[in-house]
C-alpha positions as CSV (number, residue, x, y, z in Angstrom):
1,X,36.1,23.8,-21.9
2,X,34.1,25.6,-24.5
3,X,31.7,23.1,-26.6
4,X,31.6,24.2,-30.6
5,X,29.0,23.3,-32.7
6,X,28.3,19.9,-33.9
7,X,25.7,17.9,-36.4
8,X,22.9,18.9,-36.7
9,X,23.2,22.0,-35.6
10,X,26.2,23.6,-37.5
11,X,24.9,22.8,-40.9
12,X,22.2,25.3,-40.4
13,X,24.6,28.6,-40.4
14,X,24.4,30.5,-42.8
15,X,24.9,33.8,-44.5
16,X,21.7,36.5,-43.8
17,X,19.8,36.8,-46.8
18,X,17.2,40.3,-46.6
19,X,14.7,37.9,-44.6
20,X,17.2,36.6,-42.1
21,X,18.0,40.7,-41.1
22,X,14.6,41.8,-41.4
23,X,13.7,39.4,-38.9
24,X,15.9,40.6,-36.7
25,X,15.4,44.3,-37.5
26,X,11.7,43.5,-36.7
27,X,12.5,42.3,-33.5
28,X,14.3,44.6,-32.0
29,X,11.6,47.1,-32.6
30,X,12.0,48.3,-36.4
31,X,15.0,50.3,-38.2
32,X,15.0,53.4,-36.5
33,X,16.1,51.7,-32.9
34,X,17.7,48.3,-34.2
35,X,21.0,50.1,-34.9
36,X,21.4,50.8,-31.1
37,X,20.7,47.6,-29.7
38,X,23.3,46.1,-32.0
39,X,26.2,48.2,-31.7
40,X,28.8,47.8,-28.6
41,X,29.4,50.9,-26.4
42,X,32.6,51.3,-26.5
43,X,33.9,54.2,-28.9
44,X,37.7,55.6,-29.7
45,X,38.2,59.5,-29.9
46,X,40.0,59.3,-33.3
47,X,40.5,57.1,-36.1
48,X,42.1,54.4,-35.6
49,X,42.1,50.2,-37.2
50,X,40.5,48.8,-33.6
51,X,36.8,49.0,-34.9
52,X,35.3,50.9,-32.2
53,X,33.1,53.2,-32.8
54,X,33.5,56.9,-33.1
55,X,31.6,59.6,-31.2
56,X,28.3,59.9,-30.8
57,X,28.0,56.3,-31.3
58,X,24.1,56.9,-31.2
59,X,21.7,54.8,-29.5
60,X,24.3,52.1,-28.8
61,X,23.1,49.5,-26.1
62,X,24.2,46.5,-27.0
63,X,21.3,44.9,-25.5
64,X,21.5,41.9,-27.1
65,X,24.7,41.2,-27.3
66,X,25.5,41.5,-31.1
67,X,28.5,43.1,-30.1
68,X,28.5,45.2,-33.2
69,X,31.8,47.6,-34.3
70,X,32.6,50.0,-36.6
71,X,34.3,47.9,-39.6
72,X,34.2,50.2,-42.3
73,X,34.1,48.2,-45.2
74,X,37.1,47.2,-48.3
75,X,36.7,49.2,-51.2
76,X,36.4,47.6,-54.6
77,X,39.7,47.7,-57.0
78,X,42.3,49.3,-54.3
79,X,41.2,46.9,-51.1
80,X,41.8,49.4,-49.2
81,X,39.8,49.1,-45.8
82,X,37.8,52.5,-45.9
83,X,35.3,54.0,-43.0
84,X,36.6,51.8,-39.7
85,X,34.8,53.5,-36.7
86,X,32.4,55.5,-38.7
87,X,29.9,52.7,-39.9
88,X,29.5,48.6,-39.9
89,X,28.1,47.2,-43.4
90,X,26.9,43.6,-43.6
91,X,26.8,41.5,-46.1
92,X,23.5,39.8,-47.3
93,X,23.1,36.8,-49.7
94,X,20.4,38.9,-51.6
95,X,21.3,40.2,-55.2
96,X,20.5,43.4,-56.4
97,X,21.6,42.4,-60.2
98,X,24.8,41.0,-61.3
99,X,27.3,43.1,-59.9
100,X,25.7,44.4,-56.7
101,X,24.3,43.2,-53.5
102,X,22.4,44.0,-50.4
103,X,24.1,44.8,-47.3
104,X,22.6,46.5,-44.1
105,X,24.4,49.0,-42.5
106,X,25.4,50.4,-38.8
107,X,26.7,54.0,-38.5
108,X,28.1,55.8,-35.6
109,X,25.9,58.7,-35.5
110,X,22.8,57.2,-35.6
111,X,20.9,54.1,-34.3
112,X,19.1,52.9,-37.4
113,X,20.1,49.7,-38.8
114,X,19.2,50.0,-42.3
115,X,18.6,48.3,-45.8
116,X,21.7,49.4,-48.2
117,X,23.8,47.9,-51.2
118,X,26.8,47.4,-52.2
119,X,28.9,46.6,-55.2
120,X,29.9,42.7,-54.9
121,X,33.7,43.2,-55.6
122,X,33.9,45.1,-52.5
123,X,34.2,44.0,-48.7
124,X,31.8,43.6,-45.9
125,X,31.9,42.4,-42.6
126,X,29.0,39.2,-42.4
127,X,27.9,37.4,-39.5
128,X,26.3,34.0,-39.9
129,X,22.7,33.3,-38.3
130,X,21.0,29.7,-38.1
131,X,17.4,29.1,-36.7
132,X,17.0,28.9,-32.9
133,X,15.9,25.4,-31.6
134,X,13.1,24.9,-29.5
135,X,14.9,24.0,-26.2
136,X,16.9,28.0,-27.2
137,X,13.7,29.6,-28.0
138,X,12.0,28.3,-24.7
139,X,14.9,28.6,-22.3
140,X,17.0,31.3,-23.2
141,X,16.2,35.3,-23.1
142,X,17.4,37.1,-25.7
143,X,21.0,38.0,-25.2
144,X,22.7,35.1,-23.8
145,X,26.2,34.1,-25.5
146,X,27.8,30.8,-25.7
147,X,29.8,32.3,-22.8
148,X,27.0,32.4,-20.6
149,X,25.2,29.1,-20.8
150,X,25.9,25.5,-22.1
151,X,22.9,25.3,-23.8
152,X,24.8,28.1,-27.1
153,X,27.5,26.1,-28.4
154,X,30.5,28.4,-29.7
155,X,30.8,28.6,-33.7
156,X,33.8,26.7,-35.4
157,X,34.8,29.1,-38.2
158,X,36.7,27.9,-41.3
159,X,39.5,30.1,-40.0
160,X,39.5,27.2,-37.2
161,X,39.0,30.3,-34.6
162,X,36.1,30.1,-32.0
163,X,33.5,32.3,-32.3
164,X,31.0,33.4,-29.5
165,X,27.2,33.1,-30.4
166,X,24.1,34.8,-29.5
167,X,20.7,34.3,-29.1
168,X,18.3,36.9,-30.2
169,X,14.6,36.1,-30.9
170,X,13.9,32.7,-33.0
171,X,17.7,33.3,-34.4
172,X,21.0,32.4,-33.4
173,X,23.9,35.0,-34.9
174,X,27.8,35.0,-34.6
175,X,28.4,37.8,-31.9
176,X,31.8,38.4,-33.5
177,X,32.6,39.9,-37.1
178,X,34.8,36.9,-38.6
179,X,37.7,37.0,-39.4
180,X,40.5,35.4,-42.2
181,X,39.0,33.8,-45.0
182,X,36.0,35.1,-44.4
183,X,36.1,38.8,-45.3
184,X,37.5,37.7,-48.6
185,X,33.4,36.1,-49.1
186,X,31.3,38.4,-51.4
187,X,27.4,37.3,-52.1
188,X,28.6,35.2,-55.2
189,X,31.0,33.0,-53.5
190,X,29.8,30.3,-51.4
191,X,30.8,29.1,-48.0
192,X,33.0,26.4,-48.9
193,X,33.0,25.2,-45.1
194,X,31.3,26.1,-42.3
195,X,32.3,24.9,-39.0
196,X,34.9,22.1,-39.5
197,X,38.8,22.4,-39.2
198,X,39.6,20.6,-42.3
């Protein structure tokens, strides 16, 4: 069966501050080509709630596996889900002042994946990161899910679902946006729970 995280790893998740996505960003060759590697390929030809992307979906690859879909985002006040197939925006844990934080942001017509902001009242998608460990670092190229080898251990979320992990760089990311509980998270309200059931 699947293995799911376990001490001492799953205490290291957490929420990407700026650092955590610039890392990335930098990794995958800058802003202007990160977008692409990110996003999946697969695209809808109208709008519709599936999170696909919407043509052109430029520059997608999804080389690495991030798996990356067009959430849209859940607008302040109304909580209406606004934008799904047209752009991805993800949360970071780094304020902008008291009301607003940053996120970075995927679009279907272009390939950049870039520094933006949001107001903290809103919705974004987030995807926890943790450090790589040494034995991932050395034996694993970047790309490989918890699917693929034994070595990636699945992520426990605290909706108790299963959620596949990646390997890119020195990082390890959720490949999947999550889901229940946590799209109600903004950058003021902590994690209460990361990868137990209780």
């Amino acid at each position: 069966g699947v293995q799911t995280c376990a001490l001492p790893i799953w205490n290291q998740w957490i929420v990407p501050s700026n650092a955590e996505f610039d890392e990335l960003i930098n990794h995958l060759g800058g802003t202007s080509v990160a977008g692409g590697k990110l996003k999946t390929t697969k695209t809808t030809p109208f709008q519709t709630n599936c999170g696909l992307w919407l043509p052109p979906n430029a520059g997608a690859t999804n080389e690495v596996n991030f798996a990356a879909v067009g959430s849209g985002a859940r607008q302040q006040g109304t909580g209406n889900f606004i934008a799904i197939n047209n752009y991805a925006n993800y949360w970071s844990t780094t304020l902008i002042n008291a009301s607003a934080a940053r996120a970075y942001i995927l679009f279907s017509t272009l390939s950049v994946f870039q520094q933006g902001g949001g107001l903290i009242q809103g919705g974004n998608s987030i995807r926890l990161v943790r450090p790589a460990t040494i034995q991932e670092q050395n034996n694993l190229p970047d790309g490989t899910t918890s699917n693929q080898n034994t070595l990636l251990l699945h992520y426990l979320g605290n909706d108790d679902r299963e959620y596949i992990t990646v390997k890119i760089g020195n990082q390890v990311w959720i490949a999947q946006n999550q889901i229940g509980r946590a799209h109600v998270w903004t950058p003021v309200t902590p994690i209460s729970r990361m990868p137990s059931s209780a």
